[in-house]
ZADO-956472 format. One record per residue (C-alpha): residue in three letters; x, y, z; residue number from 1. Coordinates in steps of 0.25 Angstrom, whole numbers, plus 2048, in hexadecimal, padded with zeros to 3 digits. Layout:
# ZADO-956472
nuvex u v w rovex
ALA X Y Z NUM .
...
This chain:
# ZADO-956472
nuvex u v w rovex
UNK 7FA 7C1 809 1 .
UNK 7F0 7C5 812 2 .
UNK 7E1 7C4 811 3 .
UNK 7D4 7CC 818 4 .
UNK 7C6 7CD 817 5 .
UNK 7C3 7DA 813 6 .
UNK 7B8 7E3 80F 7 .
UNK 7B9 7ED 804 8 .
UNK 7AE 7F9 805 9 .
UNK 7A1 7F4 801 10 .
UNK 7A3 7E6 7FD 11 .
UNK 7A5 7D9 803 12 .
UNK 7B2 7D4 80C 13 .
UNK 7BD 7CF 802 14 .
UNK 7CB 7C9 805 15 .
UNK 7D7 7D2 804 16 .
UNK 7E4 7CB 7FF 17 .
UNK 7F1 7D3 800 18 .
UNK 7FC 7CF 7F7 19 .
UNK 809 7D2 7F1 20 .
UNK 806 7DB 7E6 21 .
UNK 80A 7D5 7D6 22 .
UNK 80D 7DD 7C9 23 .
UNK 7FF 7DB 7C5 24 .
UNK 7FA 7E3 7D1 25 .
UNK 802 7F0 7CD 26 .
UNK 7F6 7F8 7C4 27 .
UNK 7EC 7F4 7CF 28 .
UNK 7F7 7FB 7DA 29 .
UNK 7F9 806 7D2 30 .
UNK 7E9 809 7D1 31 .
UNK 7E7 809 7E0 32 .
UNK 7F3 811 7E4 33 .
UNK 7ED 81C 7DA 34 .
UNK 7E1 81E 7E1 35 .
UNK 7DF 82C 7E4 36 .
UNK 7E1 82C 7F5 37 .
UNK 7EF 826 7F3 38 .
UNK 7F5 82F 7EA 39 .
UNK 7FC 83C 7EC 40 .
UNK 7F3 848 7E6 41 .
UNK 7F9 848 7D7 42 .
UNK 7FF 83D 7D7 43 .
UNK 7FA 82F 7D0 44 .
UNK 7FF 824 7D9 45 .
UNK 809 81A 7D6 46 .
UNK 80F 813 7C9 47 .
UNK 80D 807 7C3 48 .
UNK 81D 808 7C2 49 .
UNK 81E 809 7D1 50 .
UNK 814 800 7D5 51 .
UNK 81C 7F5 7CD 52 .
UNK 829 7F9 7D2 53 .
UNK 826 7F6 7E0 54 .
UNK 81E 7E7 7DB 55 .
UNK 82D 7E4 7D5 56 .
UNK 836 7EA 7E0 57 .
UNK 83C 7E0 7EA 58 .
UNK 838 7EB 7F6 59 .
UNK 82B 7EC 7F1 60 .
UNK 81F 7E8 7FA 61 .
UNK 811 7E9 7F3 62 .
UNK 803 7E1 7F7 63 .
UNK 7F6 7E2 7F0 64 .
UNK 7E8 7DF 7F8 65 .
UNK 7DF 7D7 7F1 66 .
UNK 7D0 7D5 7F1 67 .
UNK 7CA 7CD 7E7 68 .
UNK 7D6 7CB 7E2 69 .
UNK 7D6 7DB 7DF 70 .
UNK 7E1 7E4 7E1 71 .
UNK 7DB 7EE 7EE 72 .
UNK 7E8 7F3 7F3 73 .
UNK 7F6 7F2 7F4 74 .
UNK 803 7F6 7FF 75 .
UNK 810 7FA 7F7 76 .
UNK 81E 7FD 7FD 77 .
UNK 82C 7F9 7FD 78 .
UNK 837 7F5 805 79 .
UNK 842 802 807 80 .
UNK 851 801 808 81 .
UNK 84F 7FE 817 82 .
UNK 844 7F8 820 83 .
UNK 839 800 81A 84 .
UNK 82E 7FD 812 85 .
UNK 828 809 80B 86 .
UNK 819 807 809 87 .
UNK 814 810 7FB 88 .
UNK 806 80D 7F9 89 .
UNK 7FB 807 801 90 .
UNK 7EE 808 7F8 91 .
UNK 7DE 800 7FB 92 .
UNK 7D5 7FF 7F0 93 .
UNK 7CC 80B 7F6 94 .
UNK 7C1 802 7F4 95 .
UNK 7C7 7F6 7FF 96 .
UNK 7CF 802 80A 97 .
UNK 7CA 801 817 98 .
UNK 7CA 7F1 818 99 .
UNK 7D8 7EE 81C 100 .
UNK 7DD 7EC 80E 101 .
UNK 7E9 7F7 810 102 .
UNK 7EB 7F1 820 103 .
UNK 7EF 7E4 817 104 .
UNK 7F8 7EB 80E 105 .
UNK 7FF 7F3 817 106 .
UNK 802 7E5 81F 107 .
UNK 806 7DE 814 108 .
UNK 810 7E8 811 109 .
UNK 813 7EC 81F 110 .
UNK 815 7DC 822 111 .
UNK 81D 7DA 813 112 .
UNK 827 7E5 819 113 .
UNK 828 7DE 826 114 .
UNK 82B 7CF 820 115 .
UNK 837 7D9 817 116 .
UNK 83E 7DD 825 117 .
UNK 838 7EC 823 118 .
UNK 836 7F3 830 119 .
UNK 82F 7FF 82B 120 .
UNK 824 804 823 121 .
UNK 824 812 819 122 .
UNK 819 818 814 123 .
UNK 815 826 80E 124 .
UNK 806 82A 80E 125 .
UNK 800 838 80A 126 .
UNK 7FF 840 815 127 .
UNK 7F0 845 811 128 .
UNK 7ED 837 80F 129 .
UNK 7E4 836 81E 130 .
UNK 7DF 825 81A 131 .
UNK 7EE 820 815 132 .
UNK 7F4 827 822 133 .
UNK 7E9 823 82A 134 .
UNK 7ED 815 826 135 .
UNK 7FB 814 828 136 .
UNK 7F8 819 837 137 .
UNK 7EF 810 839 138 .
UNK 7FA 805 835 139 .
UNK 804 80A 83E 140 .
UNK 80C 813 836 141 .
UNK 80E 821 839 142 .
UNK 814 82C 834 143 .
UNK 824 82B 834 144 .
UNK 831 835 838 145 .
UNK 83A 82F 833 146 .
UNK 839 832 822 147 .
UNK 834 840 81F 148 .
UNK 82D 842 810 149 .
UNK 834 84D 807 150 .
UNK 82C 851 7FB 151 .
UNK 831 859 7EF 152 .
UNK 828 85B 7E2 153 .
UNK 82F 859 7D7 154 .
């Protein structure tokens, strides 16, 4: 897919290549979307399940970025009943964020959705979380008014 020159903190420039994400990248997913900053206080992060569901269903849309040929983040999402892609997790390798790496995923998927005839992009991000808001902004997405969020604890 695509290739950069990037540089990971204090180290050398390295190539990023983002891909479509297999079976055999599900366990390496499942460890960065735990990391502490993208989960809900008391919460663990995703399933192996989940994580496996979307890699099988037909709407899914999943990219991995690699360096070295190492899993240093992924985009996952899926296609909705309509035009929409919902976008569920964005999540870098805290070692690699800053040098574009999540730039390339969001396109990947952004453009995946586009080449599927979706017009719209759907994403939830925690309110407190001032870095993953700060980063859809500065992509163009702002808040929107047409869904409201209902919570109930159950």
């Amino acid at each position: 897919m695509a290739k950069r020159a990037l540089q990971p903190k204090l180290t050398v420039p390295v190539e990023v290549n983002i891909r479509r994400a297999t079976r055999r990248d599900r366990r390496t997913c499942i460890r960065l979307a735990r990391a502490r900053e993208l989960t809900a206080p008391g919460r663990r992060g995703p399933e192996l399940w989940w994580i496996t569901d979307l890699l099988r269903a037909a709407a899914g849309i999943f990219f991995v970025a690699e360096v070295s040929g190492k899993i240093v983040g992924f985009v996952a999402g899926e296609r909705l009943a309509s035009s929409v892609a919902l976008l569920h997790l964005i999540a870098v390798d805290s070692r690699f964020r800053g040098q574009g790496i999540g730039d390339g995923l969001l396109r990947s998927f952004e453009r995946h959705a586009r080449q599927r005839r979706l017009t719209v992009v759907l994403l939830y991000a925690y309110a407190l979380n001032r870095q993953t808001v700060h980063f859809f902004r500065a992509h163009g997405y702002r808040p929107g008014s047409t869904v409201r969020e209902f919570q109930k604890a159950i």
